[in-house]
MIKOLDREN-715694 format. One record per residue (C-alpha): residue in three letters; x, y, z. Coordinates in steps of 0.001 Angstrom, whole numbers, padded with zeros to 6 digits, always signed. Example, Ala and Ser with C-alpha at 12.3 -4.5 7.8 and 13.67 -1.06 7.14 Angstrom:
Ala+012300-004500+007800 Ser+013670-001060+007140 
// end
This chain:
Unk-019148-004481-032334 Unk-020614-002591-029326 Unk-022712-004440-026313 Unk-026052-003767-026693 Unk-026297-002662-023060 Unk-023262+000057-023733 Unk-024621+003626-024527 Unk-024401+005051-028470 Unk-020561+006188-029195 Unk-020297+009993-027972 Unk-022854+010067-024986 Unk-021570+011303-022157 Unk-020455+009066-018863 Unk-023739+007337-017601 Unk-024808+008762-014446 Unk-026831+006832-011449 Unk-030006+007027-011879 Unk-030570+007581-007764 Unk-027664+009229-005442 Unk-029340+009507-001961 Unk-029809+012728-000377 Unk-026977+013959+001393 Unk-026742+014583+004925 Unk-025712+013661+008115 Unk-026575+010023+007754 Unk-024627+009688+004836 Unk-021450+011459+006597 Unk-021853+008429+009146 Unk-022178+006135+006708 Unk-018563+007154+004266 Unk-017264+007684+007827 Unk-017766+003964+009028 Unk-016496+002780+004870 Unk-013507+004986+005739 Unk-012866+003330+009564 Unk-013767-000189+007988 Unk-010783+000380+005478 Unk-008420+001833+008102 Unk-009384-001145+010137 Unk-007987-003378+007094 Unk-005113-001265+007010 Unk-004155-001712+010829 Unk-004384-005716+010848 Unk-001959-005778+007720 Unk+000788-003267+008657 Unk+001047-004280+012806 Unk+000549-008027+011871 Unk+003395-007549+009346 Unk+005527-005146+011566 Unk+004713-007509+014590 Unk+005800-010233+012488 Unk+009043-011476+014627 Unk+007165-011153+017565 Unk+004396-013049+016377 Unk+006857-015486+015426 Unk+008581-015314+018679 Unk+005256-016366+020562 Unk+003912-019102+018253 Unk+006688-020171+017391 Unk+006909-019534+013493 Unk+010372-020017+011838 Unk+012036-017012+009374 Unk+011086-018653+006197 Unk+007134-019782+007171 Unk+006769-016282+008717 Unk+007501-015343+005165 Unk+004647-016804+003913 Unk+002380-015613+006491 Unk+002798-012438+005248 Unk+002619-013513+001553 Unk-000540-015169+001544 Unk-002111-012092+003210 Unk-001220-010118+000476 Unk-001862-012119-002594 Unk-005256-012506-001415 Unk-006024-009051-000177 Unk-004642-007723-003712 Unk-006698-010302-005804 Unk-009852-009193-003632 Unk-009494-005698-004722 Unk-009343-006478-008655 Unk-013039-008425-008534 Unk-014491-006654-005836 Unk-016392-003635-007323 Unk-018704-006881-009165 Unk-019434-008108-006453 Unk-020680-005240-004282 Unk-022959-004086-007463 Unk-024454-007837-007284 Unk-025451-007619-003743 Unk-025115-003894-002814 Unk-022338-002093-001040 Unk-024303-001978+002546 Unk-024703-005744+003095 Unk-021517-006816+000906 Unk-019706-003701+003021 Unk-020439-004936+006129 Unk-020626-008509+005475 Unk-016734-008484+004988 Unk-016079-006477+007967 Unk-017839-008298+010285 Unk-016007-011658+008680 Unk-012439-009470+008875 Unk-012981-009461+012889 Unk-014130-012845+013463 Unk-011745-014522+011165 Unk-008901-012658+013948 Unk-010464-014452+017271 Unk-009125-018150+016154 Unk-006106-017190+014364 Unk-003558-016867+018144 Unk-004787-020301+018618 Unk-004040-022121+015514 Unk-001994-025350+016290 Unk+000270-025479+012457 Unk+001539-023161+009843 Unk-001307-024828+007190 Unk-004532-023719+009253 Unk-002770-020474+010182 Unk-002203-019818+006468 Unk-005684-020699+005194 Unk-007276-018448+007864 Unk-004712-015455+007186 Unk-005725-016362+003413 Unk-009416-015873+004054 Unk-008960-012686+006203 Unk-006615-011545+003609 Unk-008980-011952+001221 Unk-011846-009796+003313 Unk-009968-006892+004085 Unk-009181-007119+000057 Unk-012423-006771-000694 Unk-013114-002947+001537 Unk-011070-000217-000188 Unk-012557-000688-003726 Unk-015770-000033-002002 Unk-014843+003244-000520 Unk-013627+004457-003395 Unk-017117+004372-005111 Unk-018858+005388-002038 Unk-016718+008281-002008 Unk-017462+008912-005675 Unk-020794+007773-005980 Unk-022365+009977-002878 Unk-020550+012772-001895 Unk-021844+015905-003649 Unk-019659+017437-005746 Unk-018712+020191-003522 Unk-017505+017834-001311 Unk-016159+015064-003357 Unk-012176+015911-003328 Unk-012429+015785+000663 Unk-013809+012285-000217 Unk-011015+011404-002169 Unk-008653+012630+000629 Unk-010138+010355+002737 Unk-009347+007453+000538 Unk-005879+009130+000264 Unk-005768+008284+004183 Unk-005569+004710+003051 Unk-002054+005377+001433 Unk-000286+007743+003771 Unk-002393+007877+007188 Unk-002783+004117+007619 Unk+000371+002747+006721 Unk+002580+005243+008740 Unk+000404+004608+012056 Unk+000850+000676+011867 Unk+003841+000769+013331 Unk+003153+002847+016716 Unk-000163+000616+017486 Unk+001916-002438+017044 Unk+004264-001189+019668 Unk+001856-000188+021658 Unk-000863-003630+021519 Unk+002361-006126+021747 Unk+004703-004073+024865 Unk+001446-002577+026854 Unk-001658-005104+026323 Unk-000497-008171+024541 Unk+000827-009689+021508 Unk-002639-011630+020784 Unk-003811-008020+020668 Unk-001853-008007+017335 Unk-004645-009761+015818 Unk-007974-008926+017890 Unk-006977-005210+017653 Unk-009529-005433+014540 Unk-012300-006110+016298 Unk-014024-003264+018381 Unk-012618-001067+015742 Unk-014602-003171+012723 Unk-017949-003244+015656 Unk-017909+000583+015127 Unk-017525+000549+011760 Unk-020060-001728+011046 Unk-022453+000184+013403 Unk-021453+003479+011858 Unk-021962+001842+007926 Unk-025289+000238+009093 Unk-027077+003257+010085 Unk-025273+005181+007701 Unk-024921+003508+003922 Unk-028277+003184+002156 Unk-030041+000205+001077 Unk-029428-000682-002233 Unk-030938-003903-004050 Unk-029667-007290-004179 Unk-029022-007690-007964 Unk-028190-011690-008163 Unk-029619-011885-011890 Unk-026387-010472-012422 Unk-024798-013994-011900 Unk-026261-015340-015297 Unk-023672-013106-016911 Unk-020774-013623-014467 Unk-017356-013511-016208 Unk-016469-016881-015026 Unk-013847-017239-017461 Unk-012166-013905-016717 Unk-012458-014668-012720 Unk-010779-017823-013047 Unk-008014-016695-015421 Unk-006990-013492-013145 Unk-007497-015013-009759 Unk-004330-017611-010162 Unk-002302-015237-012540 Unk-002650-012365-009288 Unk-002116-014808-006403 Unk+001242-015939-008707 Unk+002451-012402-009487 Unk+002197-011383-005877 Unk+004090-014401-004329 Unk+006741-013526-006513 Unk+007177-010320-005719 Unk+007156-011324-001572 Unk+009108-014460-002142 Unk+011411-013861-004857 Unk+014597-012277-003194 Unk+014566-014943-000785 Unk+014503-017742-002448 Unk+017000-016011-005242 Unk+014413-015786-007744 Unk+015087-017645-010821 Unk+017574-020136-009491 Unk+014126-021259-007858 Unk+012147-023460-009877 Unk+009356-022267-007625 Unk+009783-018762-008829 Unk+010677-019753-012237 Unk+006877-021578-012712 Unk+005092-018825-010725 Unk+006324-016158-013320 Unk+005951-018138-016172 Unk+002367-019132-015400 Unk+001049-016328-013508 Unk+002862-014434-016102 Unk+001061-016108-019213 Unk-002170-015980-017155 Unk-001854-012263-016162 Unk-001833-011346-019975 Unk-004131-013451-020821 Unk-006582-011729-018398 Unk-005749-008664-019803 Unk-006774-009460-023005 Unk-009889-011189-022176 Unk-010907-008366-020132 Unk-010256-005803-023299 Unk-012610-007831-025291 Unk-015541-008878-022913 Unk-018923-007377-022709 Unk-019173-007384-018997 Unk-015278-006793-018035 Unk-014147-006517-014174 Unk-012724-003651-014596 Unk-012665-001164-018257 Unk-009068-001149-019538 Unk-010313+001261-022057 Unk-009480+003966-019932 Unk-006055+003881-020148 Unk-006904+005431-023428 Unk-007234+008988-021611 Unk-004116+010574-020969 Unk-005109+011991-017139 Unk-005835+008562-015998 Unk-002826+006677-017580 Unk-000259+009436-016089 Unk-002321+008808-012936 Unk-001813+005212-012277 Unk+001446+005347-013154 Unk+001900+007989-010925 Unk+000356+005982-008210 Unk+002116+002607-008119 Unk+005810+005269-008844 Unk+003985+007315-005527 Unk+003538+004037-003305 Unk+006810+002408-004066 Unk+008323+005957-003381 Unk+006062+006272+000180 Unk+007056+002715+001159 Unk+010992+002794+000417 Unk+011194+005642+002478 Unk+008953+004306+005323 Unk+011370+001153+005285 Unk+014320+003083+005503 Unk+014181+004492+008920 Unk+012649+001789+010224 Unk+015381-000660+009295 Unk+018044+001292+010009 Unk+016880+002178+013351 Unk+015628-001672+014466 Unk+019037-002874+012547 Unk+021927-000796+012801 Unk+020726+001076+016682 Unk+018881-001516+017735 Unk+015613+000210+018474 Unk+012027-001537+019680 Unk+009202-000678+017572 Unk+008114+001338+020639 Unk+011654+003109+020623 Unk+011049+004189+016417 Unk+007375+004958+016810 Unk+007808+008493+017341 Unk+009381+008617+014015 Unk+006038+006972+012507 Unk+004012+008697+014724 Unk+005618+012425+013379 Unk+003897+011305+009560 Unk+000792+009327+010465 Unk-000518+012114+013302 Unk-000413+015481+011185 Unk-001700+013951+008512 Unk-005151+014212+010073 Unk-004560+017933+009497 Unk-002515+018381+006706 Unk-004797+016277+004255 Unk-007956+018015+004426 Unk-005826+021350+004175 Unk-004286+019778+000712 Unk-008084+018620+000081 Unk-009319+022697+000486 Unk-006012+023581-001619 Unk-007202+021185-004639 Unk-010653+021894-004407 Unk-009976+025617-005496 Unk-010776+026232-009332 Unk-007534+028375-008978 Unk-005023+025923-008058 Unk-003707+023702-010644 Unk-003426+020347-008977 Unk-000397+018883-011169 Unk+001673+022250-009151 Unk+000648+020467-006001 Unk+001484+017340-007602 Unk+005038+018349-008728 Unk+005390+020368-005510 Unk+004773+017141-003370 Unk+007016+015538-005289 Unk+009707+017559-005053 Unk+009460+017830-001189 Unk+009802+013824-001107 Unk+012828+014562-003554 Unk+013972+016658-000957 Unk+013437+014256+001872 Unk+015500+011579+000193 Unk+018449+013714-000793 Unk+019145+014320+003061 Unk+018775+010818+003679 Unk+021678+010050+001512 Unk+023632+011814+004653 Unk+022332+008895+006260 Unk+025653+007414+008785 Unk+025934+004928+011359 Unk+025828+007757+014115 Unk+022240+009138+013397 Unk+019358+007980+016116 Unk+015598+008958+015968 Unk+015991+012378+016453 Unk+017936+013143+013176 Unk+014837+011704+011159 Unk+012367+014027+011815 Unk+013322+016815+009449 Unk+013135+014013+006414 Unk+009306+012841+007820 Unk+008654+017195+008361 Unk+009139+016948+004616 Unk+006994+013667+003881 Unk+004287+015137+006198 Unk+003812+017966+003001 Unk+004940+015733+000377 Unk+002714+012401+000684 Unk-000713+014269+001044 Unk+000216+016668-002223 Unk+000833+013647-004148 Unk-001609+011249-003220 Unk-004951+013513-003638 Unk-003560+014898-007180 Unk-003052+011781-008193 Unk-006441+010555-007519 Unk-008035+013373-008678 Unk-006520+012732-011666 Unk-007310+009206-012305 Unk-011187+010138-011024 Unk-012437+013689-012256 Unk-012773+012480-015479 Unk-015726+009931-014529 Unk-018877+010088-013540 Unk-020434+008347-010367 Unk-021569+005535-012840 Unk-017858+004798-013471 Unk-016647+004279-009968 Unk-017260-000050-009998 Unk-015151+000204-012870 Unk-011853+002148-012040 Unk-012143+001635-008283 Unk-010862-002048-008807 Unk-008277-001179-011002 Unk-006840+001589-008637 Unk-007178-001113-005626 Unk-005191-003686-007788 Unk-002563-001551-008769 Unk-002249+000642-005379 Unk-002004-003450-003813 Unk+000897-004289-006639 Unk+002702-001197-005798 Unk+003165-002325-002298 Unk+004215-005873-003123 Unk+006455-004098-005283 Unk+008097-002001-002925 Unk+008527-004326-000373 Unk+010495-006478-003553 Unk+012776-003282-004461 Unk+013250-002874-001096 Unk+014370-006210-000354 Unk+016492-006331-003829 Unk+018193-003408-003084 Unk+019019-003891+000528 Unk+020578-007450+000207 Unk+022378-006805-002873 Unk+024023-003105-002244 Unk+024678-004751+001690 Unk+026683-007422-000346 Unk+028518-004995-002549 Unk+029248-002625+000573 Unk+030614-005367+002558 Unk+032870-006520+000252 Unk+034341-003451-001158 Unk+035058-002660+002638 Unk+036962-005923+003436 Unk+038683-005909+000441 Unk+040025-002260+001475 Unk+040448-003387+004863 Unk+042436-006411+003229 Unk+044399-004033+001309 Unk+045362-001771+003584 Unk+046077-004128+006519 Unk+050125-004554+006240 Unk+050252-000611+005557 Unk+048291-000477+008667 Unk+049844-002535+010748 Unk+052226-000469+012659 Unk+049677+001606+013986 Unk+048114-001511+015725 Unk+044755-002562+016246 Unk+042517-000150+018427 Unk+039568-003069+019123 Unk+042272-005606+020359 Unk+043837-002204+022407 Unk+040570-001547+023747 Unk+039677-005171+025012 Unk+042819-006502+025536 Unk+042755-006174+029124 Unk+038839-008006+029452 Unk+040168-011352+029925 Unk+043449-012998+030261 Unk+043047-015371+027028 Unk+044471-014320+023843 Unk+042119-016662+022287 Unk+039273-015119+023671 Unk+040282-011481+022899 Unk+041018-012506+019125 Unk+037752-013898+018567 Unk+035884-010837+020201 Unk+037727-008268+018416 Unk+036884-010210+015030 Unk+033035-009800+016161 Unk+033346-006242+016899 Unk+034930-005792+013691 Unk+032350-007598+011525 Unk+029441-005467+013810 Unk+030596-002306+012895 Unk+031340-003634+008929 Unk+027746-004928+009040 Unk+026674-001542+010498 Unk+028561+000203+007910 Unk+027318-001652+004857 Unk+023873-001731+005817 Unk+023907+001826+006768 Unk+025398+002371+003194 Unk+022958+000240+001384 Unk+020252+002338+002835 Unk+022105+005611+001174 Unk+021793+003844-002110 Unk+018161+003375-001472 Unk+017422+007228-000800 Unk+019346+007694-003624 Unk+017236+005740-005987 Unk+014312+007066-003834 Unk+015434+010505-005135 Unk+015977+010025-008882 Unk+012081+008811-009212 Unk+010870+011856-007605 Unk+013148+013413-009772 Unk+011517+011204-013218 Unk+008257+011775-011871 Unk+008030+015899-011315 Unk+009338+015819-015085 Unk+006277+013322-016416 Unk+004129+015839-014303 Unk+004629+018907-016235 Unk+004646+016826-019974 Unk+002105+014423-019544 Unk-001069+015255-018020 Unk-003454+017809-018811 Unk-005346+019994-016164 Unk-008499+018856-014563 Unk-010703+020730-012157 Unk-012782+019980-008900 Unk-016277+018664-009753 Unk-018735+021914-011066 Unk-015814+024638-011033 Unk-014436+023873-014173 Unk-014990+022243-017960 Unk-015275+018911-017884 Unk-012426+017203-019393 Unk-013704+015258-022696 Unk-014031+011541-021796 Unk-013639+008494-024421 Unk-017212+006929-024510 Unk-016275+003186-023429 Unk-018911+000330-022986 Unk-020512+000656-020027 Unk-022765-002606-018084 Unk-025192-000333-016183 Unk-024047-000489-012814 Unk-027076-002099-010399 Unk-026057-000606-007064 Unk-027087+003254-008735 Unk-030572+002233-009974 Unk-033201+003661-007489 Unk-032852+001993-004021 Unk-034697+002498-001185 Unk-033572+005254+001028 Unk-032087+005052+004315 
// end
């Protein structure tokens, strides 16, 4: 039976009944939702590349530093899933800024906290606030850009994925060797005092809408909450703990598990849903997300990759391997809104730009799999030349995608389903990541001293050039054996971690590979907002969404 507040089956996508005029206090206004989001970004990436050095000065062991990290993300990825209610309830410009201001002041305590447990709970909580920003952008972007305007929009958000990410890794360098490593933290704040300036003269007033609350989907919120939070701890905690042999793992993916499909299916069937999973009906938007969390996982193996091997295997500082970050994140200020033009054209087919994208990340990771223990920084940049085209051309397709299909009405309602899964992709990555590089370092290392083992009495007349070469360093034989069985195990440990990284560009390479071939089968064309026919959309049941009703201007 259909909701009685859903429109009659066949009427087009409802549209908000008041967009505010645009201008240049609007610009101002997406501009400060984009910085707020960035800001998130930044205090996840350089608090998690910071993370031994944060360790280092408060004195956090390996495994707790683990779950500093964890607890960021489970929150921050549950946030995005049940944020686009909220904002409706009580408007994007005081919800938006609300959790900004609460991201920076949540940072000023958190150098000082005297135990893991208070440290947690406030990472938790900020976690949770930086969660709750790029599902709001997303519908800003939607919801008040004209159309003429609306795929630069969307590569703004796209900044989130490829921009962000590849930058947190130079400022962390740069806060912890030049200003501090409390900086690491408070690095949020003037950035979030901007932002909330920018948003507050910028985003316009909607109503508070707290009648909503009489119709809250408590039963949904407290089903998906727990089933999320277990799902991501998994996915962070379960290669080092060795996943089912933990009964910690074991319950976590049996309950979250059981409580993650439950939510699924109570969201199908409820009249006020958090987000509609009636849209995977439409072909475009299924192919997108999909696409999306394949694109992420893809974009964060091969930002791993370098930066291992380099911090690993050569022994770099962050500060030493920024340059190889910096060489994506910087041109991407220039290379996205020239991909934006490109897919705004009625004459460019975006799944091409798609497909080409893709195939330049293909591209990238087949030379990686030249990857040896002799390469430094400098043999890295043709492989991030390549992302620089490749990450842009895939990111904005997708999302167009996954968006032109909807109307401005239906932003609440897919933003927090992109969020969620663009959140699980990353937990997923860093998993596969994780998986791959212990277990293929295992394999590696083995195969090699079992080759070594083989070969050593064929080998033995030719002596041993590491005992040759230190022999003469001290006068006790003891002392030289030991050393040369160190320098042997360092360069097997370089070897089989080097090697291990191959694999990964190698796996890297054969999703690019799946991937272009979904592109030109699945989806069907779309075109930028009023230069095209608009794609046919499945009439789903709708809850009016409160923030679009008229509001009082700026």
């Amino acid at each position: 039976m259909q909701p009685a507040d859903s429109p009659p089956a066949g009427a087009p996508p409802a549209q908000p009944s008041y967009i505010p005029p645009f201008g240049m206090r609007t610009i101002v206004g997406c501009l400060g939702m984009l910085l707020a989001v960035h800001v998130a970004g930044f205090n996840e990436h350089i608090t998690e590349i910071g993370l031994a050095d944060i360790r280092g000065a408060m004195h956090i062991g390996h495994d707790e530093g683990t779950w500093f990290t964890s607890i960021y993300e489970a929150f921050n990825i549950a946030a995005m899933a049940f944020t686009p209610w909220f904002y409706m309830t009580f408007s994007i410009y005081r919800f938006s800024i609300f959790m900004t201001a609460v991201l920076a002041i949540l940072s000023i305590p958190l150098p000082f906290m005297p135990d893991m447990v208070s440290l947690c709970f406030l990472r938790a909580a900020q976690g949770l606030s930086a969660g709750c920003l790029p599902p709001v952008l997303m519908t800003v972007m939607l919801k008040y850009l004209p159309p003429p305007v609306k795929v630069f929009g969307i590569g703004g958000y796209a900044m989130s994925a490829t921009f962000g990410p590849n930058l947190g890794g130079p400022l962390e360098a740069m806060w912890f060797e030049h200003v501090g490593w409390r900086w690491l933290y408070w690095e949020v704040i003037p950035f979030s005092i901007i932002a909330i300036a920018m948003m507050a003269y910028g985003l316009p007033r909607d109503p508070v809408h707290l009648e909503r609350f009489k119709k809250f989907n408590w039963r949904g919120f407290f089903i998906g909450v727990p089933s999320i939070l277990c799902v991501v701890t998994v996915l962070y905690q379960g290669d080092r703990l060795d996943w089912f042999r933990s009964p910690i793992i074991s319950h976590l993916t049996f309950w979250g598990g059981a409580l993650f499909v439950g939510f699924l299916f109570h969201e199908w069937h409820h009249h006020s849903p958090f987000f509609r999973l009636q849209y995977w009906k439409n072909r475009n938007i299924t192919m997108a997300l999909l696409t999306l969390v394949g694109v992420l996982v893809i974009c964060g193996l091969m930002l791993e990759v370098p930066m291992t091997y380099l911090e690993a295997v050569r022994g770099y500082r962050p500060i030493q391997a920024a340059p190889v970050a910096l060489t994506v994140a910087l041109p991407q200020l220039i290379v996205l809104p020239l991909t934006a033009a490109l897919c705004n054209s009625a004459r460019v087919d975006c799944r091409y730009v798609l497909a080409f994208g893709m195939s330049c990340l293909a591209l990238a990771a087949f030379l990686g799999t030249w990857l040896t223990p002799d390469w430094v920084r400098d043999n890295f940049y043709l492989l991030q030349a390549l992302q620089i085209l490749g990450q842009p051309m895939v990111v904005i397709p997708v999302l167009m995608l996954a968006t032109m299909s909807l109307g401005p009405a239906d932003g609440p309602f897919i933003s927090g389903m992109v969020n969620m899964l663009k959140g699980m992709a990353n937990a997923l990555a860093a998993a596969i990541f994780e998986i791959l590089l212990r277990r293929r370092e295992q394999y590696h290392s083995t195969m090699l001293l079992d080759r070594a083992g083989n070969n050593a009495t064929a080998l033995s007349g030719m002596g041993n050039p590491i005992h040759a070469a230190i022999s003469n360093s001290s006068p006790d034989g003891d002392h030289v054996a030991r050393n040369t069985l160190e320098i042997f195990h360092t360069y097997l440990h370089e070897q089989s971690t080097t090697l291990a990284l191959v694999d990964i560009y190698f796996v890297v390479m054969c999703l690019c590979i799946v991937y272009v071939t979904l592109t030109a089968v699945l989806p069907k064309r779309v075109y930028p907002p009023g230069k095209g026919p608009a794609p046919a959309m499945p009439a789903a049941a709708r809850e009016p969404d409160p923030s679009s009703l008229p509001a009082t201007a700026h």
